[in-house]
C-alpha positions as CSV (number, residue, x, y, z in Angstrom):
1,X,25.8,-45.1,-42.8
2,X,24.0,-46.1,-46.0
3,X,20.5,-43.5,-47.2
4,X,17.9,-46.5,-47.5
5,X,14.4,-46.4,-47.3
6,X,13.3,-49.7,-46.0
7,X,9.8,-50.8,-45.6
8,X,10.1,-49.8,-41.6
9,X,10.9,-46.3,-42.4
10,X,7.3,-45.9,-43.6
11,X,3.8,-45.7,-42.3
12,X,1.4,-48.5,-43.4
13,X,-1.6,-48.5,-41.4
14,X,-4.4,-46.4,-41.6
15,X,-4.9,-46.0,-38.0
16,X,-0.6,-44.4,-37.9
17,X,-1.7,-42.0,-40.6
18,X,-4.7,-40.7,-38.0
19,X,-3.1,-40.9,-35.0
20,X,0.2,-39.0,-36.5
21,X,-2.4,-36.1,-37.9
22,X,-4.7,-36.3,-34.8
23,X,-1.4,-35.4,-32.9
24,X,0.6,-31.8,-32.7
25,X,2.4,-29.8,-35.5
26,X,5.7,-29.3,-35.5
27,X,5.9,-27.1,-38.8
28,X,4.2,-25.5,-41.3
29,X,5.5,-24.2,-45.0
30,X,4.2,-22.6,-47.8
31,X,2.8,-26.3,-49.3
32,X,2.9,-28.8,-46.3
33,X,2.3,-29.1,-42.6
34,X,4.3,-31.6,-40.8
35,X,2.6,-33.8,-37.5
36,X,3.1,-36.0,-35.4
37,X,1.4,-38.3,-32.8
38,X,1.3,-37.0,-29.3
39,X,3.2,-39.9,-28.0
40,X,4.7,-43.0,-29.2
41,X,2.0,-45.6,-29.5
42,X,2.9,-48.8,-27.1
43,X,2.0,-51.7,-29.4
44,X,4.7,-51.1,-32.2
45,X,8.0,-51.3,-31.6
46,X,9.4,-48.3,-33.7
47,X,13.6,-48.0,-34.4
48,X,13.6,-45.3,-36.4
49,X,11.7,-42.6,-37.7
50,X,9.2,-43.2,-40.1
51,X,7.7,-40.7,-43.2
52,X,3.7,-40.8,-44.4
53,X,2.8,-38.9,-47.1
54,X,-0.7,-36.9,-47.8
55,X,-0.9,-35.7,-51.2
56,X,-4.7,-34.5,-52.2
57,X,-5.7,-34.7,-55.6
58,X,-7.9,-31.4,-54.9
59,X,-4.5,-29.5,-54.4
60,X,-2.5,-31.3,-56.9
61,X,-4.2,-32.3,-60.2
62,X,-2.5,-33.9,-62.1
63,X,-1.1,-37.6,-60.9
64,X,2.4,-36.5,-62.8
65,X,2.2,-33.9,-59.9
66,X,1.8,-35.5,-56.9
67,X,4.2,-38.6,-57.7
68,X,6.9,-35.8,-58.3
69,X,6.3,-34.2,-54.7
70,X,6.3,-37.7,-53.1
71,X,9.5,-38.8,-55.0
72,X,11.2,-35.4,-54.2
73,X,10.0,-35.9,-50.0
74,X,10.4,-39.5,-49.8
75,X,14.3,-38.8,-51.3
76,X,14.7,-35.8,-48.6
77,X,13.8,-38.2,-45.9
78,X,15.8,-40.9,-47.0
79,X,18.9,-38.7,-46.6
80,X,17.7,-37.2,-43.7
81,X,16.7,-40.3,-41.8
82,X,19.5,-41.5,-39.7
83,X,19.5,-37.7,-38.2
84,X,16.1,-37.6,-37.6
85,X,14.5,-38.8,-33.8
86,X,12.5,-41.7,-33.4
87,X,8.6,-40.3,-34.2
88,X,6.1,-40.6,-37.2
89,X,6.1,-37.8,-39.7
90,X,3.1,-37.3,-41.8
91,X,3.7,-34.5,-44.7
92,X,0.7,-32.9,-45.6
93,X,-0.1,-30.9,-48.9
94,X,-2.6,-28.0,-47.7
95,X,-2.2,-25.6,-50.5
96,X,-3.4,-26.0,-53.8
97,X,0.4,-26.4,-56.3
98,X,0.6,-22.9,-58.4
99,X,1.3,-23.6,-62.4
100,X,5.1,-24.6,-62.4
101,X,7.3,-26.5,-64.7
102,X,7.9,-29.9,-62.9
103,X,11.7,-29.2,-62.5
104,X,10.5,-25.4,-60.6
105,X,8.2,-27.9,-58.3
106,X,10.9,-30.2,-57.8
107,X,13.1,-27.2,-56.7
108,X,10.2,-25.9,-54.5
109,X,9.6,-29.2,-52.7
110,X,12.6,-29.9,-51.9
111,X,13.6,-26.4,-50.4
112,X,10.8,-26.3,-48.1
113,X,11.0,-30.0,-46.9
114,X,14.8,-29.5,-45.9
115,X,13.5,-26.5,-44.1
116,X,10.6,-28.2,-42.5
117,X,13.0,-31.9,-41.9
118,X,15.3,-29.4,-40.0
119,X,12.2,-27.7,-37.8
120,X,11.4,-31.7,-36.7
121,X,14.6,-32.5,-35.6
């Protein structure tokens, strides 16, 4: 099956991004918590799962910064997607980014959300 990141694969709404961080926690890393809503909410007709992405500017500066992380999670999910259950992810950056080189960051990212795409399933 074909890695594509459609417009249905994401969260658009405000109220999905506060229902999906109202709900429960399914992991926790070094950088980013991943949540979830409680339950599946009855007026939308979801088909797959779908990524929303929190990235402060208070724990990550600099704009280069924070596109980086969300290019680097948004391609981890795309790969990951067809594997994943039907729910609403939110990534969340909760710890301020130490002084790295973008391509250590990059690295970084991506290790923990594999590890952290992998505690969701």
């Amino acid at each position: 099956m074909r890695a594509t990141f459609p417009a249905a694969a994401r969260l658009h709404r405000p109220s999905e991004y506060a229902s999906a961080l109202k709900g429960k926690r399914l992991a926790r890393g070094a950088l980013f918590v991943v949540t979830t809503p409680r339950d599946l909410p009855v007026d939308t007709d979801i088909t797959c799962a779908r990524l929303g992405l929190v990235i402060a500017k208070r724990f990550a500066a600099k704009s280069v910064t924070r596109n980086a992380i969300k290019r680097v999670i948004r391609e981890a999910f795309r790969q990951k997607r067809h594997e994943l259950p039907v729910r609403d992810l939110v990534f969340r950056l909760h710890s301020k980014v130490g002084p790295f080189t973008l391509t250590e960051l990059k690295a970084r990212v991506r290790g923990e959300i594999d590890v952290l795409l992998n505690r969701a399933m």
